[in-house]
C-alpha positions in Angstrom: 108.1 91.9 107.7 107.1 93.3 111.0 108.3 95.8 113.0 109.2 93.1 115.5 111.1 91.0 113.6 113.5 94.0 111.7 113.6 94.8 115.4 115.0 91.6 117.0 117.7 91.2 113.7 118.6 94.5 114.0 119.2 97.2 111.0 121.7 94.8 109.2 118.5 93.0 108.0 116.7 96.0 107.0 119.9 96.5 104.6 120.1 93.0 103.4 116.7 93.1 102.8 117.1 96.5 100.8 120.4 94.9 99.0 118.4 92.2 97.6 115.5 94.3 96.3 117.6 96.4 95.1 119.7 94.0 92.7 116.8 92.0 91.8 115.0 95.4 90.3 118.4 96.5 88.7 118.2 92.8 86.9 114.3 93.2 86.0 114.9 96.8 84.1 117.8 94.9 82.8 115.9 92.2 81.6 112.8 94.7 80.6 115.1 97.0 78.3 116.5 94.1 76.4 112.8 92.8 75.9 112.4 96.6 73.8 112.8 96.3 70.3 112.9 100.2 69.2 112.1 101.3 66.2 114.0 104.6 66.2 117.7 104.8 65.6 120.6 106.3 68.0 124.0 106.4 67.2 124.6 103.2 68.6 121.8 101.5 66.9 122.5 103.5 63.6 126.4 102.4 64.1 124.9 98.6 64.4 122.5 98.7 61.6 124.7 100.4 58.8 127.5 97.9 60.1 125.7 95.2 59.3 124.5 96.2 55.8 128.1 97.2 54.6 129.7 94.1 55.9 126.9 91.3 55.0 124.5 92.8 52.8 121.4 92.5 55.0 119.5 94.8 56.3 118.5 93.7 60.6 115.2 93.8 61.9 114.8 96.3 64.9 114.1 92.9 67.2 118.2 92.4 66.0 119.3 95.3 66.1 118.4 94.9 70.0 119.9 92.3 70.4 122.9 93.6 69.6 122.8 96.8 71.3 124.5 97.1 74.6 123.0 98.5 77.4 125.6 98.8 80.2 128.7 100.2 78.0 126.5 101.7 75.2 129.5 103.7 73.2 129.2 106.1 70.9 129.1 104.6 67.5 130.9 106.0 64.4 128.1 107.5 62.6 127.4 111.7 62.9 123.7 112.3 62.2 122.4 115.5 61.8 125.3 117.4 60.8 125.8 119.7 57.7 127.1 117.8 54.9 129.7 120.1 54.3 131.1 118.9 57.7 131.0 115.2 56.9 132.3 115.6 53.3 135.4 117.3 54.1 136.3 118.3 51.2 134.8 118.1 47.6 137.3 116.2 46.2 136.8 113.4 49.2 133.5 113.1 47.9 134.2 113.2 44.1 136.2 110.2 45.3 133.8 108.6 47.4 131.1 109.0 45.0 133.4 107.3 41.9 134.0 104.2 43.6 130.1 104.1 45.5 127.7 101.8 43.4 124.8 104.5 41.8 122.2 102.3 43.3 123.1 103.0 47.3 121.6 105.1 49.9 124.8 105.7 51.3 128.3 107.0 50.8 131.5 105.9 52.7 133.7 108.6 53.4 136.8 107.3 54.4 139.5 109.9 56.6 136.3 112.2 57.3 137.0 114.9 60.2 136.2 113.2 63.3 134.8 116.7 64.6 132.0 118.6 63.9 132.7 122.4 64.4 130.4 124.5 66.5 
């Protein structure tokens, strides 16, 4: 737009102009970090992924697991990664316990009434 037209509407156009542009490129990232289909793992894609696999069995494709990741309110998730496994355990008996009752076969182990905080 030219100078003589922002100049004849005044500055409120310059804003509504700047408004606009604004919104629409908040919408395009938007629209650009859904279109992302990463193939590392954060808490809350790590939270999404292991939820899935204890619930129905099936393991998501990273395409998915973006799908159901939320961008605006992304949450923490309720897996620790990259803590000492004496912190996640608890206690040997909670994983004496957990380990009983865990199929042999699986990569994983549920700890139930683990501490929810890791000490510094």
């Amino acid at each position: 737009l030219s100078a003589t037209v922002l100049g004849h509407y005044g500055p409120w156009v310059t804003w509504a102009l700047f408004v606009f542009l604004t919104a629409v490129h908040v919408v395009a990232n938007y629209w650009g970090m859904q279109a992302l289909a990463l193939r590392t793992l954060n808490r809350q894609r790590a939270t999404i992924l292991c939820r899935e696999h204890l619930l129905t069995g099936t393991i998501l494709s990273p395409k998915e697991v973006a799908l159901k990741e939320s961008l605006i309110w992304p949450g923490e998730g309720g897996i620790r990664l990259g803590v000492p496994f004496s912190s996640a355990v608890g206690s040997l008996e909670a994983f004496e316990s957990a380990r009983s009752t865990s199929d042999p076969d699986d990569c994983y182990l549920v700890l139930p009434g683990a501490p929810a905080s890791v000490p510094s």
